[in-house]
Residue, then its C-alpha position, 0 to 999 in steps of 0.5 A: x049481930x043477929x038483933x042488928x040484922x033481925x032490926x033490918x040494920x046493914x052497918x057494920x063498922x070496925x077498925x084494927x085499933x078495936x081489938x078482936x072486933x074484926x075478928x069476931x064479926x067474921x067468926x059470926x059470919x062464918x056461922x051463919x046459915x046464909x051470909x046477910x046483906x050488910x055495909x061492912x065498913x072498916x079503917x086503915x090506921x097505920x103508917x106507910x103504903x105496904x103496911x096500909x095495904x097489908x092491914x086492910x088485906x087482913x081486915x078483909x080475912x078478919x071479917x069474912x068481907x070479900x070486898x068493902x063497902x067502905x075504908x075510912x083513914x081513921x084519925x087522919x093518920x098517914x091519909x095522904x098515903x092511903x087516900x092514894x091507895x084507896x083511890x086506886x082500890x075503888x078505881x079498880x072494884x076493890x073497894x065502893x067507898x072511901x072516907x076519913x074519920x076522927x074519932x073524938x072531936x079532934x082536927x076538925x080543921x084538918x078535917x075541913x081542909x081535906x073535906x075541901x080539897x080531897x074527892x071523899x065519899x064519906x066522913x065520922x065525926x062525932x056529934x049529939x045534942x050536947x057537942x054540936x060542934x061539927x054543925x058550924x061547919x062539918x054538917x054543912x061542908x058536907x051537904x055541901x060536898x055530897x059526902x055521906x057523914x057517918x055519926x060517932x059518939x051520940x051519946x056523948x059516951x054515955x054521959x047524956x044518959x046522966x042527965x036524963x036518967x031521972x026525967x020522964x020523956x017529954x010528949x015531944x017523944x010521943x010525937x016523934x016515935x020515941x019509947x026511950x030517952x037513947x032513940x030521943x037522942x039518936x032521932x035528934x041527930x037523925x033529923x039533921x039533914x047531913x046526917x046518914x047513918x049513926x054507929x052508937x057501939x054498944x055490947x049489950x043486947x037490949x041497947x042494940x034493940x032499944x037503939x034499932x028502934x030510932x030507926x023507924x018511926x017519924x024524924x024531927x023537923x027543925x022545929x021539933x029538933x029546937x025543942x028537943x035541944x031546949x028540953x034538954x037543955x032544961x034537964 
């Protein structure tokens, strides 16, 4: 956290189905000197309106937050019931943003239908350079719709690495400010113009140095983004 903050990073997104991960950012917040400017995000996943509201209470006190910047219903789950709440908690200050999220490529029809029919401010979804899945209809739904995508899973769960470990970066890479094959692929994503912010999860420190750098330096036009999926393609 201290890497991700030094890097100039601000997301933090968590849910309760993470284990002690709540738990732990808030213990490290507590500890530092002076409290750093972030966009603490988290998820309600749960069943019913009172247990909604008494797990994003708790994820609250978890993670030091006094209010979030964003709850997302995670995995579809009951979202009609905490859309509701969630509407009334952003009407109220509680909460900045609310969204809906699946963690692996699963319901994007379901997805799509309340991308359509509900006022959302946010959406996750998985996408990288080998399951474009969501730019056939997630991506431009949500140009289209104003809402905010928050990227999962851009490294196809570390499987893109087995493909590239053996190969030197190309001279695209050069071009676009990459020193490594992860911020070739986190730039790939970035360069969608529906894109806004990527959340790769890692426990290691030199991945979370490694992944801040895709944050600086130039981004793919869709030209160079061609590129990047034709030579990846002849890994």
């Amino acid at each position: 956290m201290k890497t991700l903050i030094e890097a100039q990073g601000t997301v933090i997104d968590s849910s309760p189905m993470y284990g002690r991960a709540e738990a732990r950012v808030g213990d490290i917040l507590r500890k530092m000197p002076s409290k750093p400017r972030l966009f603490a995000a988290t998820k309600v996943w749960t069943t019913g309106r009172e247990q909604g509201i008494a797990q994003m209470r708790e994820s609250a006190r978890r993670m030091n937050v006094e209010k979030f910047d964003l709850i997302a219903v995670h995995n579809l789950q009951d979202w009609k019931t905490h859309l509701k709440t969630l509407r009334q908690w952003r009407d109220e200050g509680l909460v900045r943003y609310l969204g809906i999220t699946t963690s692996h490529g699963r319901n994007h029809k379901d997805l799509l239908q309340i991308m359509r029919n509900e006022p959302l401010d946010f959406v996750q979804f998985s996408y990288n350079i080998e399951d474009r899945t969501a730019e056939k209809e997630l991506l431009p739904l949500a140009m289209d719709r104003g809402i905010a995508t928050m990227i999962n899973r851009p490294y196809q769960r570390g499987a893109l690495f087995g493909k590239s470990r053996s190969s030197p970066l190309p001279e695209l890479a050069a071009e676009l400010d990459c020193s490594s094959w992860g911020q070739f692929y986190l730039k790939f994503i970035l360069g969608h113009p529906a894109v806004t912010c990527i959340i790769p999860a890692t426990s290691k420190l030199n991945h979370m140095q490694d992944n801040m750098e895709a944050n600086f330096g130039r981004l793919p036009d869709e030209h160079q983004r061609a590129e990047m999926l034709r030579l990846f393609k002849n890994l």
